[in-house]
C-alpha positions as CSV (number, residue, x, y, z in Angstrom):
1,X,-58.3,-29.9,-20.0
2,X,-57.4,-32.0,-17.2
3,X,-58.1,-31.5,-13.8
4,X,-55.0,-31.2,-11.5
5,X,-55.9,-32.7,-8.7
6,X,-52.2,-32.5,-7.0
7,X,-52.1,-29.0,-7.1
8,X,-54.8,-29.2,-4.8
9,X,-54.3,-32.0,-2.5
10,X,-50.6,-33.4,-2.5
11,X,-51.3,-36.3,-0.3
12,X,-54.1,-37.7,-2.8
13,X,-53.0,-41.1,-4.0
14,X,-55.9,-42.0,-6.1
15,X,-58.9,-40.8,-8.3
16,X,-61.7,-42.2,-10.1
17,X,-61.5,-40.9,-13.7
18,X,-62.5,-40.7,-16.8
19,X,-60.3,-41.5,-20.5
20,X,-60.4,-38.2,-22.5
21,X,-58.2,-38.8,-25.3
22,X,-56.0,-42.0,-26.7
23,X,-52.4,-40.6,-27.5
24,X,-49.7,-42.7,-29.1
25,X,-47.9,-42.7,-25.8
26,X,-50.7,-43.6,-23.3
27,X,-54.2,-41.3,-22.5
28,X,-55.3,-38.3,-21.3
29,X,-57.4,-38.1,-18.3
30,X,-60.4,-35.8,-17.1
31,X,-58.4,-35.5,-14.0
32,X,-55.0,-36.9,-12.4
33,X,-53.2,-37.2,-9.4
34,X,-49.9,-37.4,-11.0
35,X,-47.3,-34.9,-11.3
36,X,-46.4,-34.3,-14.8
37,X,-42.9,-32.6,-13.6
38,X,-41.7,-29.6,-13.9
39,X,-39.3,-26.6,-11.8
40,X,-36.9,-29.5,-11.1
41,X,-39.5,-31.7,-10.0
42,X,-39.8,-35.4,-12.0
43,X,-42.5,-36.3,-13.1
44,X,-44.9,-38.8,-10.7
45,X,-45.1,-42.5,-11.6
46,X,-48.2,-44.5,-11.2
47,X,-50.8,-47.2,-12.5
48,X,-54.4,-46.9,-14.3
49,X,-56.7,-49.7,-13.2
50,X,-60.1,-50.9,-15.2
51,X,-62.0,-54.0,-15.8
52,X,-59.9,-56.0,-13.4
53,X,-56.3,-55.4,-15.2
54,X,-54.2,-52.8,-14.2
55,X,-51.7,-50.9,-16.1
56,X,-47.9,-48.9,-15.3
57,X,-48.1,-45.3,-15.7
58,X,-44.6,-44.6,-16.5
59,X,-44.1,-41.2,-16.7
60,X,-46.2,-38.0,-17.1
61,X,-45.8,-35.6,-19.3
62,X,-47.1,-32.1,-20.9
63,X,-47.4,-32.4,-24.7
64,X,-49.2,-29.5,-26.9
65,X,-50.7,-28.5,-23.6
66,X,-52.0,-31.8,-22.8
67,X,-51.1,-33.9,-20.0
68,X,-50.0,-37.5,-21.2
69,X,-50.0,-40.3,-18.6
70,X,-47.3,-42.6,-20.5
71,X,-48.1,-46.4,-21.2
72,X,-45.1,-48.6,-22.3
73,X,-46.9,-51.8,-23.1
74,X,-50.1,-52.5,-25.5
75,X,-53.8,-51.7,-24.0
76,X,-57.7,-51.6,-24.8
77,X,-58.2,-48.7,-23.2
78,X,-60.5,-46.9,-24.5
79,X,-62.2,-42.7,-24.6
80,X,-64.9,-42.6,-22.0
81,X,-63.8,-44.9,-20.4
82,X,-63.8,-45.3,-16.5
83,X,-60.2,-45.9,-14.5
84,X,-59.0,-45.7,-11.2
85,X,-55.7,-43.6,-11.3
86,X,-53.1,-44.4,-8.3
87,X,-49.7,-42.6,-7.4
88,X,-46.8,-44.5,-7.2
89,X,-46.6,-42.9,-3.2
90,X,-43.3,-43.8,-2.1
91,X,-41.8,-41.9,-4.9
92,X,-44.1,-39.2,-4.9
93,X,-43.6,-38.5,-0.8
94,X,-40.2,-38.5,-0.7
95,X,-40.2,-36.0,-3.5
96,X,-42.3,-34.1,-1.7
97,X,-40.1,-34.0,1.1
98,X,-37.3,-33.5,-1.3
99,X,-39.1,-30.3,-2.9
100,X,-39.7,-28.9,0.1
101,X,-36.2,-29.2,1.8
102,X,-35.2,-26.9,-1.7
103,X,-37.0,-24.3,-0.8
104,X,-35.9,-24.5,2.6
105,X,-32.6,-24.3,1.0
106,X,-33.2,-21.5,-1.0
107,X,-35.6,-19.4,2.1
108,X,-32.3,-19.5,4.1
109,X,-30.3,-18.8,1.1
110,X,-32.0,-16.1,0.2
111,X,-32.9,-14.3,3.8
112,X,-29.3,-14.7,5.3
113,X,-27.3,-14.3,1.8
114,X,-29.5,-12.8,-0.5
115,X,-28.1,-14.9,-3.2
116,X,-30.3,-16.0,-6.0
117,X,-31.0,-18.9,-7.4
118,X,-29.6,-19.6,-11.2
119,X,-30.8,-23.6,-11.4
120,X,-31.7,-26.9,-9.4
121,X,-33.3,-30.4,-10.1
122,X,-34.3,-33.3,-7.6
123,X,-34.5,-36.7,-7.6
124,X,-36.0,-38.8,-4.7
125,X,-34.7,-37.8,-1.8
126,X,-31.9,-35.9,-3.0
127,X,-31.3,-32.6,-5.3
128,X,-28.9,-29.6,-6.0
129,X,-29.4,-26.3,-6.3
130,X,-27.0,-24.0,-7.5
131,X,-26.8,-19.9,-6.4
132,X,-25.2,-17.0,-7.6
133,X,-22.3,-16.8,-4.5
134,X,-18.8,-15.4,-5.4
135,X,-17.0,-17.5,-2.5
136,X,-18.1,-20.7,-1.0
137,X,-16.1,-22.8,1.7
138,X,-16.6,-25.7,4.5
139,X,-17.1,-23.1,6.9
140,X,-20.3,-21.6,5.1
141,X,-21.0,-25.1,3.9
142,X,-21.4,-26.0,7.5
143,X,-23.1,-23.2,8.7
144,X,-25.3,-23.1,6.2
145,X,-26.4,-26.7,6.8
146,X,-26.7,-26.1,10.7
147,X,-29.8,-23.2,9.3
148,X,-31.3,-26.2,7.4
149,X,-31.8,-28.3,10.4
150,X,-33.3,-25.4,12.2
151,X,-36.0,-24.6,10.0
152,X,-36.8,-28.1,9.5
153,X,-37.1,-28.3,13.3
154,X,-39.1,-25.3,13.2
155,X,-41.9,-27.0,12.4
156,X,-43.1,-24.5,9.9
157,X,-46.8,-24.4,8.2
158,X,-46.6,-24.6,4.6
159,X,-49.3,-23.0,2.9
160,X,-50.6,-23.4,-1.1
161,X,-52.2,-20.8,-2.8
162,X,-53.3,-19.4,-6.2
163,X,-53.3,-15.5,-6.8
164,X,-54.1,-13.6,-10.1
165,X,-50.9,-12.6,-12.0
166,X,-51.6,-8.9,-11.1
167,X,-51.6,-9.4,-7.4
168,X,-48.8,-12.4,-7.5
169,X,-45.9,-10.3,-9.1
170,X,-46.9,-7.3,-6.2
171,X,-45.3,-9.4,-3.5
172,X,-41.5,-8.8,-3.5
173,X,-39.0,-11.5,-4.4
174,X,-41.4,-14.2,-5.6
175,X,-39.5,-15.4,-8.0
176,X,-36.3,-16.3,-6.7
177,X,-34.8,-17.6,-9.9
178,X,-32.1,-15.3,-11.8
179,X,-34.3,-15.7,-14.5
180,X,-38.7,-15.4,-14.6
181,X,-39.0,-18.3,-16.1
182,X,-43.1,-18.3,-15.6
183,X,-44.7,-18.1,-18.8
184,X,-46.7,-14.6,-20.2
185,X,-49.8,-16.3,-20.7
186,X,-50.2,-18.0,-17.1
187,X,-52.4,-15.6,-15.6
188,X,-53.0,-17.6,-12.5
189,X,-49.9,-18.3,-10.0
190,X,-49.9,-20.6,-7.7
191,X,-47.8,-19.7,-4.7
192,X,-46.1,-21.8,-1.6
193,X,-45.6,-20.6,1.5
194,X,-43.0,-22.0,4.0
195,X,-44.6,-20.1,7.0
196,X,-42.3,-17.6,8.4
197,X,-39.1,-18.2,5.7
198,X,-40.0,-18.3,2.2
199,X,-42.8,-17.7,-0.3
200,X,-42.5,-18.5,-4.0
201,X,-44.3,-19.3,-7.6
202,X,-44.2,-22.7,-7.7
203,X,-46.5,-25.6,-8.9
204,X,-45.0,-28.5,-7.7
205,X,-46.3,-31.0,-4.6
206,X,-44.8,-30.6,-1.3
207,X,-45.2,-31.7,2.4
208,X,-47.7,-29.5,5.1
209,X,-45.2,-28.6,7.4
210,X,-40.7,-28.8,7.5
211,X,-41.0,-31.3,9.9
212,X,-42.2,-33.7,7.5
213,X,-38.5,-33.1,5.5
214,X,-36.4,-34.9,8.3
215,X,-32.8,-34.3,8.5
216,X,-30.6,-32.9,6.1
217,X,-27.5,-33.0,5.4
218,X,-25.3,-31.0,2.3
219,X,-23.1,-33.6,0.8
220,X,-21.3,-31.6,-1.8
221,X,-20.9,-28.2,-2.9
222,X,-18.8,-26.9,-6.1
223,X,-18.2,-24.2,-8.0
224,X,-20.0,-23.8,-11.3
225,X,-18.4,-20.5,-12.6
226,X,-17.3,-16.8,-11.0
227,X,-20.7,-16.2,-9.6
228,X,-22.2,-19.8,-9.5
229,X,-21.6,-22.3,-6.9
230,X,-23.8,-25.6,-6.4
231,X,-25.3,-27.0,-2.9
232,X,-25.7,-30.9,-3.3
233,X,-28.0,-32.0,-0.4
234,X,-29.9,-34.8,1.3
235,X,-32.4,-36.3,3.1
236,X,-31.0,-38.6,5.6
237,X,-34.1,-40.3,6.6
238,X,-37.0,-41.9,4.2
239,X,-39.6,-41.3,6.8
């Protein structure tokens, strides 16, 4: 199984590693720094360097319980064999800003509305979330946004951690989606913390601290049904 080195370090942008497995798509690795995607979170794009030629990793991806780092064109690659792996880091940072400013979205959501979450997906630097609100309007659209800006400017600590299933589902509210959508047979959750506003199941990359987001600002908002309406927002900066 591979090792996933972003859940442990989000900033890592490279790895020496090690071919497991040739797959009619591209190879699997002992370990990776790349995002396969997942909870609204694309996949990470990269390159695989060895023997002085390097290669596009364009996509990542789960298959069978495997993770897959796509290669488009033809290659000697080879099992056992040694590679240096390297995140495509522009992308990958400004989706970790991205991810982030979501859950900022959905702390503040959730502590001054209690409204829950029903879907969401991000692209660099921008991504919509959509809540279970009867009513929305420009005023709450505003006001809401205003709450954004504050927590980003609050500087807070975000924390990564992995709890046993048992003790995970004991903390209130963890999953914040209308639906558990975390699988019976994980038995280990990884959790983040934004210090202060929000904790959640989630195993996605993310910044160490709100002020890394920048400014946001909510570009859109529409009603998706009676009890769904969507938040469009954005980061204004690339940082």
């Amino acid at each position: 199984m591979t090792t996933l080195l972003y859940q442990q370090d989000s900033y890592l942008r490279n790895c020496n590693t090690t071919i497991c497995e040739i797959h009619p798509e591209g190879v699997i690795l002992s370990e990776t720094p790349l995002y396969p995607g997942g909870g609204g979170q694309p996949c990470d794009y990269g390159e695989l360097a060895a023997d002085g030629s390097t290669l596009k990793v364009t996509g990542v991806k789960r298959v069978g319980g495997k993770i897959v780092h796509l290669i488009d064109e033809a290659h000697s690659l080879s099992i056992g064999q040694k590679v240096s792996c390297t995140v495509d880091w522009d992308r990958r940072y400004k989706l970790m800003r991205t991810h982030t400013a979501m859950h900022i979205l959905c702390g503040v959501i959730w502590r001054d509305y209690q409204a829950q979450v029903t879907g969401g997906n991000m692209e660099p630097c921008r991504g919509r979330m959509d809540f279970e609100f009867e009513k929305m309007n420009k005023d709450l659209i505003e006001e809401i946004e205003v709450k954004l800006n504050k927590e980003v400017n609050a500087k807070r600590q975000i924390n990564v951690n992995t709890l046993s299933r048992q003790d995970a589902f004991k903390i209130p509210d963890l999953i914040r989606t209308k639906i558990n959508l975390l699988p019976s047979n994980i038995l280990e959750v990884r959790t983040v913390e934004l210090v202060g506003l929000d904790l959640q199941a989630d195993g996605g990359t993310h910044v160490a601290n709100t002020e890394e987001v920048g400014p946001l600002r909510i570009t859109d908002y529409k009603s998706k049904g009676k009890l769904n309406k969507r938040i469009i927002l954005e980061l204004l900066e690339s940082n």
